[in-house]
Steps between C-alpha positions, in 0.01 A plus 500: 500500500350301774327273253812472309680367837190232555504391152921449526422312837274245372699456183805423767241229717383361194877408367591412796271347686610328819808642454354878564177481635567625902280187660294222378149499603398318808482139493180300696662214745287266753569785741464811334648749234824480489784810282776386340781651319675496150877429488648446207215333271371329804201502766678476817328502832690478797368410891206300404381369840424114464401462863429644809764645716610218703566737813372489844275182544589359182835488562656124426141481349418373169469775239122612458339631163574903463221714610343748271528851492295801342647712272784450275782349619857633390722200410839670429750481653646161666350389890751451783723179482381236813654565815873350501817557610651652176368824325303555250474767189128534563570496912343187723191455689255230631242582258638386223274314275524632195575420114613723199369462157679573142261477195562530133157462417260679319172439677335243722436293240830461415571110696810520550741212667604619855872488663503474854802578688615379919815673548738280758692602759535195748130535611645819728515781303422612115291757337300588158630813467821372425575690177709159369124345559355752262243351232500730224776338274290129515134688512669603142515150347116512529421369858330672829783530745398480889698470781351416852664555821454251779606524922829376566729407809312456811211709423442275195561145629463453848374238695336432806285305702280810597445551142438153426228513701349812382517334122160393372718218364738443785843633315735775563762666289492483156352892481775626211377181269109579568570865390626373170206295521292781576666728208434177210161520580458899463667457136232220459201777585638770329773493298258519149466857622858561395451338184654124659346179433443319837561188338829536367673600842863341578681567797866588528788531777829515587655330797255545789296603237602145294426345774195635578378385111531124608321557807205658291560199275481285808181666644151397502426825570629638189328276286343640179693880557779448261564312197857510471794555752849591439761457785833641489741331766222390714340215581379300856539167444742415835337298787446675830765533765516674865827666426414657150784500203486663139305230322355345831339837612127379628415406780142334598253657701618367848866589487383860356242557807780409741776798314182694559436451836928609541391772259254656757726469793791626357291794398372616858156428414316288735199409240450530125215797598794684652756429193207669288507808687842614455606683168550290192882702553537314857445145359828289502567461150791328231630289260585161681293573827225244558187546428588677153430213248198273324454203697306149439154627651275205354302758327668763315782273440339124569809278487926462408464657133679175384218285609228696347662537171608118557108445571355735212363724740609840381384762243519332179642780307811580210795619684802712405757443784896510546800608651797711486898325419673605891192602740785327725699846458181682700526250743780407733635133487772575717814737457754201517496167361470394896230727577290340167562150618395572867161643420461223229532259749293674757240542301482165215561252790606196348497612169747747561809321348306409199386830466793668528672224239218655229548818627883533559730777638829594412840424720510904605154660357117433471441477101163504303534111567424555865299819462262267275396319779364805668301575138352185453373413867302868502443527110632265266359142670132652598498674140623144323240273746246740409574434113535143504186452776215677296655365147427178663171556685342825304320535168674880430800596360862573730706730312870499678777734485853586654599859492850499447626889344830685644772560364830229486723693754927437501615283678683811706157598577335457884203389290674232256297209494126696595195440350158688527425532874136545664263753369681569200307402265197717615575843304576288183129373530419873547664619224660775715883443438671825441609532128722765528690358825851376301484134698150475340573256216331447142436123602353685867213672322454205259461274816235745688315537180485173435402395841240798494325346210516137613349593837210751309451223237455196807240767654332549165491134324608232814847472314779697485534441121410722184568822346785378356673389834751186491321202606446387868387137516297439785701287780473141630661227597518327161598821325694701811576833300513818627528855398836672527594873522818536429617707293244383231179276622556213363404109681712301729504203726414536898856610594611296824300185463636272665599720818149580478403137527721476844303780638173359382613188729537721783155644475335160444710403869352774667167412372586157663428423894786487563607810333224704670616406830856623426417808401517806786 
């Protein structure tokens, strides 16, 4: 009988394979053995540390290399989201560093393309244990799925002189970008272990996340980690200003030491040494607080993104980038048509009445006309400037796209004239839409599958195109096309143009002496 039982049980493994077998065997990493998991036809592993803990002394220190460990290592289940003021599914703490691995393949030899996801989250909160962020549905189409988490808010990006000074190259903040950094080059040493091909990596993000691509792009120090970057509603191409705005978030190193310095104070802290004692808890922490975003450093980030990519100097690689139809829904422009035109003018300066003539409001209400405005300063301008710049300057490809699915609501509806707002988009690319939710359309789950096999094929060939997917011309300025998802994909022109073009001539101002000295 018990011979019986064995010989059923190995028929059962053999059948089904990953699908039965209780755990893969260990896998052999830079910094030890490491035990993953089957789920579901995959190798998962889950709380792969990329770095060491950046507590105590290393706090608002650059990320260093993991250390090693004897034994076997369990990697399954997900590691504690970075310290922020939101929670987390997995819970939050400073030590943080960690990425999450899906597999599909076979064995080591396998070479397969790798997908690398930033989640976003303004730079202030986010985690990888998101279960929209989940990679099984794209490690599917034939790719290694990671996803890296990175510090954010003040813990992740401040700036200071005493840290300045303790830099061996003279720069503070920046920490959250140098973990991503820091996680690119772990794939690089050791993602063949899982079956990946460490030349065939391509980076992807939403939002933060989006705009955290372009800095990589941007980066020096990312040079040679990635050879393909996707960007969804992202982008960093505003110039630097002392009073931040969405699109004209950075700030250089000068103006970020001095919120730093403020930072400290405010916190009770007489020293950075004494900041670093208290509990990662204690720190003064959230979205829109300074001290809690990427910043012009001269190193990590060397310049305005504009006058890199104007220059050449960037990361020479294909991109997949885009936006969504009303991110201007997510983000205020004012409640009444007096309220828009105030901050317009507060913020655009003498551009405001031209602005506001491309991007009008109604007589009693703030349409998608004026909510645009809001959209293309954060998303649809640096997204578009990003396009036209490296079609102009780079050798690779710049595949665009404007994500444009939800529904055509009655005019009695409060959501008559919406379009897609922020973050939509993301659990189409997932492939996680509920089927069997009743206001989860047939042209819903076309969308996400199409967009899940454009983004798998991009990370597989450098091009979203094949297996039998409508075409996607590549974009420039003699041929601007661009991918639509609406209802079907199908091609389009740049929607907005010419209110684009207004904006653009605000940006160029503020690039101008005299438009740097307006700005406050």
């Amino acid at each position: 009988m018990m011979k019986t039982n064995w010989l059923v049980a190995m028929f059962i493994a053999c059948c089904f394979g990953k699908g039965f077998a209780q755990q893969p065997a260990p896998i052999k990493v830079n910094e030890g053995l490491l035990q993953g998991m089957y789920e579901d036809g995959l190798t998962v592993y889950k709380g792969v540390p990329f770095a060491t803990p950046p507590v105590g002394e290393l706090r608002w220190c650059a990320p260093k290399p993991p250390q090693k460990w004897d034994g076997v290592k369990q990697a399954t289940k997900f590691a504690p989201a970075p310290m922020q003021g939101g929670n987390s599914p997995s819970g939050k703490s400073e030590d943080c560093l960690y990425l999450n691995v899906w597999s599909p393949a076979q064995s080591a030899n396998d070479r397969l393309p790798v997908l690398v996801w930033i989640y976003g989250g303004g730079f202030s909160f986010g985690s990888t244990s998101d279960p929209v962020y989940s990679g099984e549905k794209l490690a599917k189409k034939g790719v290694i799925f990671v996803s890296i988490a990175y510090r954010v808010g003040q813990l992740g990006f401040l700036a200071h002189p005493e840290l300045t000074a303790e830099s061996p190259n003279r720069v503070s903040g920046n920490y959250g970008i140098l973990d991503q950094i820091e996680g690119l080059k772990w794939i690089q040493q050791n993602i063949a272990a899982f079956g990946g091909d460490p030349d065939k990596v391509t980076i992807f993000g939403e939002s933060a996340g989006g705009i955290s691509v372009s800095m990589l792009c941007a980066s020096p120090l990312a040079k040679g980690l990635f050879r393909g970057a996707v960007s969804q509603s992202g982008g960093s191409f505003g110039p630097t200003r002392p009073t931040t705005y969405p699109g004209e978030n950075m700030k250089t190193l000068k103006q970020a030491e001095a919120d730093g310095v403020t930072f400290v104070q405010k916190s009770g802290a007489a020293s950075i040494a004494e900041l670093r004692k208290l509990s990662a808890d204690k720190i003064p922490s959230g979205f829109g607080m300074a001290g809690g975003w990427p910043i012009v450093d001269g190193v990590v980030i060397p310049d305005d993104q504009y006058k890199l990519y104007e220059a050449g100097k960037y990361n020479d690689v294909a991109v997949l980038i885009g936006y969504n139809s009303d991110e201007g829904a997510s983000f205020s422009p004012g409640r009444t048509p007096e309220e828009y035109i105030a901050g317009v003018k507060n913020r655009y300066g003498k551009f405001a009445d031209e602005l506001i003539k491309a991007y009008p409001a109604g007589e009693n209400s703030v349409p998608k006309t004026a909510r645009d405005l809001a959209r293309d300063a954060a998303f649809g301008w640096q997204t578009w400037a990003w396009a036209t710049l490296q079609s102009k300057t780079g050798k690779s490809k710049v595949f665009f796209y404007y994500f444009d699915q939800h529904p055509d609501y009655p005019k009695e509806s409060p959501r008559y004239g919406y379009g897609s707002p922020h973050g939509q988009e993301v659990a189409y690319v997932f492939n996680h839409l509920n089927g069997s939710d009743p206001q989860t359309t047939k042209s819903d789950l076309a969308i996400s599958e199409a967009m899940a096999t454009y983004w798998t094929n991009f990370t597989k060939y450098g091009t979203p195109n094949g297996n039998g997917m409508p075409e996607w011309p590549a974009y420039s300025e003699k041929n601007p096309v661009m991918m639509y998802f609406n209802q079907t994909p199908h091609t389009g022109s740049v929607p907005n143009t010419e209110s684009l073009k207004v904006l653009d001539s605000y940006f160029k101002w503020r690039r101008s002496p005299e438009g740097a000295a307006w700005a406050k």
